[in-house]
Steps between C-alpha positions, in 0.01 A plus 500: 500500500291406800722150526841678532319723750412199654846375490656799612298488834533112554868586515454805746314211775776229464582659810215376666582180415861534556423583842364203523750296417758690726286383782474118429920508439540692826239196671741202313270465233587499108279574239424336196471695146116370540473684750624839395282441173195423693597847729562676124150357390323663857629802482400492085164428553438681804642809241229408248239458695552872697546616072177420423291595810662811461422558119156408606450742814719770364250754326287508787796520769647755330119653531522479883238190497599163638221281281373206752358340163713510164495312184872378413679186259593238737694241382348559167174516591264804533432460876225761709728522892412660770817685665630485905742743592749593726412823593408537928209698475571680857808621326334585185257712657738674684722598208200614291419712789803689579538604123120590455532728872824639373440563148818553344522529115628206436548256787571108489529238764648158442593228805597115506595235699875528527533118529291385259415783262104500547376867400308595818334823392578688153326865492484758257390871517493817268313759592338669176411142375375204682506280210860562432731198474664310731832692615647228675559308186655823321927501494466877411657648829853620574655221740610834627718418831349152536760421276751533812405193578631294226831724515530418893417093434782517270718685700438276821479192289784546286689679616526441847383853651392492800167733687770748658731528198539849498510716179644867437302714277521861431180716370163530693292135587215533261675640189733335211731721366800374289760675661364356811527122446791480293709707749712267699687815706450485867429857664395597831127551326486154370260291665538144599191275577470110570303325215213452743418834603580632096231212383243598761541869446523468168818658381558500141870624442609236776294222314708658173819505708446108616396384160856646342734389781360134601272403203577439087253571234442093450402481908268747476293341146505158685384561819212693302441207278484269847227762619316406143533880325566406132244174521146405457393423848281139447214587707171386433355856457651745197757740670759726304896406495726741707748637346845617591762606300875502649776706334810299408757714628567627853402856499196744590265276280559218704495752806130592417376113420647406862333797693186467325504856350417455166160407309685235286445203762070443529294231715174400567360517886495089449831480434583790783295246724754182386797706547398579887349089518918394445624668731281416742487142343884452646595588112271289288226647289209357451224603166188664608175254400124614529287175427487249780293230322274473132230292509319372196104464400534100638606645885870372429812750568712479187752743649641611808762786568819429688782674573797527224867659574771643337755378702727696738583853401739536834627266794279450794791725693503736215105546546529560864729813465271639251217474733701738716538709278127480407416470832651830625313683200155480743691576789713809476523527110243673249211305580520558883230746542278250349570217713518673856182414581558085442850524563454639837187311559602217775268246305722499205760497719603097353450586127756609312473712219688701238476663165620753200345831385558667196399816334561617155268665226363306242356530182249225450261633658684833525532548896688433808578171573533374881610163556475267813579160464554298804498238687329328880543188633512288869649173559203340278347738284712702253328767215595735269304854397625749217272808529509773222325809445547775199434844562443793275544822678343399915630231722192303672692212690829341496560180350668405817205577727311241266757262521443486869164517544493161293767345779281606772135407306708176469662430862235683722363124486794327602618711772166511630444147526902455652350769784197262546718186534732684747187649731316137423845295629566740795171461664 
């Protein structure tokens, strides 16, 4: 069983290696069937070796412990490592912080390296049990509206629809009523709304309303399949498979999927954090790793993490329309009220930044969920953040908020030190 799994996800990262080989064609180059075997073999072992660090960290990851010391089979031998990791401890910190001060029932914080997929800080909270496991791992939350983003990568992608597209919709903007999205009539109440502003407000029967006029059944299921729903995600720490299940059939079914209003499509905050990372990562996606470097009892490293891909899930023009859309989310869409303060902050003036929220109830644990997944970059740095909390009954802090106190913890740096070199250069 574990070979075919193996199989299965040596076949999902031939892209990486078929990426490769586009670029030596497009330099003159050819490539040799050695070649594409020795890429195959890479990509196989780098697989193996990420399956059994993370069947040997897993229990205690899933704890909340990252082990610098671990017994684990190395090559067939019973080996006694000590473990690196990725994590920046600044950012770590900070994370930890804002979900100890805020104290939400459930609460998880998950960031990366867009570029390269290095997990900079991983954090998980719940509030009537410190030993609890680790949340970001869990693929027990509603995608809830986050899903809009796969439905709006398809629809730019494929379909060709562009930021101002605009959409007619009858019905209110945060309902889904039947009537409502499979009404085509035109009235002088109907509403009509460019794809940007309905993905940064969030409207769900215009979502419903794009999905049935520009988008099939079999766009939707492979654009979610691109964004790794349905799939083990080959990191070198345990994390649950999303899943998301698409309707055959136009209709409200496939309505709900599209808009996110359902509790059929789930996702962990990693994979919330990869989704945000390919957008920003002009449309490839990159899989999370935690261990920089193992080290054996004799001093010598016997592993050391490096970045793996999927491949492109969109076109590098395709990812640059979604970051619009994403973009105008922080600025005048749901999360605005959370990002005034950076957005309007004349230091952060040269980062851009964008996101998703979501909000639906789930059931496991039994609460609210609020999503934020999102994205920051400059012209060298780019990272992802999802941010998730679950409350019962009592709002403490918006996933949003959290989502940009991690850009700023992680820019105040940058822009300080661009400040310095301006003042240092001017005198």
């Amino acid at each position: 069983m574990r070979s075919k799994n193996k199989y299965k996800l040596l076949k999902l990262f031939i892209f990486s290696g078929a990426c490769l080989f586009g670029l030596y064609s497009l330099l003159g180059f050819t490539t040799s069937e050695s070649q594409e075997v020795q890429a195959h073999k890479k990509i196989q072992a780098q697989l193996d070796q990420r399956l059994l660090v993370a069947k040997a960290l897993g229990p205690q990851m899933r704890s909340n412990q990252l082990p610098e010391n671990v017994g684990m089979t190395w090559e067939g031998e019973e080996e006694s490592v000590q473990i690196s990791y990725t994590i920046d401890e600044t950012l770590q910190k900070e994370a930890d912080k804002l979900l100890k001060s805020y104290k939400p029932d459930y609460g998880a914080i998950f960031m990366i390296d867009a570029t390269t997929g290095e997990v900079l800080a991983m954090s998980s909270f719940q509030r009537d049990d410190p030993q609890a496991a680790n949340l970001n791992l869990q693929a027990t939350f509603p995608a809830a509206s986050v899903f809009k983003v796969v439905t709006a990568t398809a629809a730019v992608d494929k379909a060709g629809v562009t930021p101002e597209h605009k959409i007619r919709y009858n019905g209110g903007a945060y309902t889904l009523y039947k009537k409502n999205v499979l009404s085509d009539k035109v009235t002088r109440w109907t509403n009509v709304i460019t794809l940007k502003d309905a993905f940064a407000r969030s409207i769900n029967t215009a979502f419903g309303r794009l999905s049935i006029e520009n988008l099939h059944p079999e766009d939707l299921n492979e654009y979610a399949t691109r964004f790794m729903f349905n799939q083990e995600i080959p990191a070198d720490f345990p994390v649950d498979m999303g899943v998301a299940y698409i309707p055959p059939g136009k209709g409200f079914e496939l309505a709900e999927a599209a808009s996110g209003y359902n509790r059929n499509n789930r996702m962990s905050p990693v994979q919330g954090a990869m989704i945000a990372a390919s957008v920003a990562n002009d449309g490839q996606i990159v899989v999370p790793y935690l261990v920089s470097s193992i080290t054996n009892s004799k001093g010598e490293k016997i592993y050391e993490g490096s970045t793996l891909t999927n491949g492109n899930i969109m076109t590098k023009e395709s990812a640059a329309k979604v970051r619009e859309l994403m973009e105008q989310t922080v600025t005048s869409g749901t999360s605005r009220r959370s990002f005034r303060p950076i957005v309007r902050d004349r230091k952060f003036r040269e980062i851009e930044m964008g996101g998703k929220t979501g909000h639906l109830t789930g059931d496991n644990p039994r609460g609210r969920v609020d999503w934020f997944v999102g994205y920051a970059l400059d012209q060298e740095r780019k990272i992802a953040v999802a941010a998730m909390t679950v409350n019962k009954k009592f709002w403490t802090v918006k996933s949003a908020h959290l989502g940009q106190s991690m850009f700023r913890k992680y820019f105040g740096p940058v822009v300080s030190n661009q400040k310095a070199r301006v003042i240092s250069s001017a005198q």
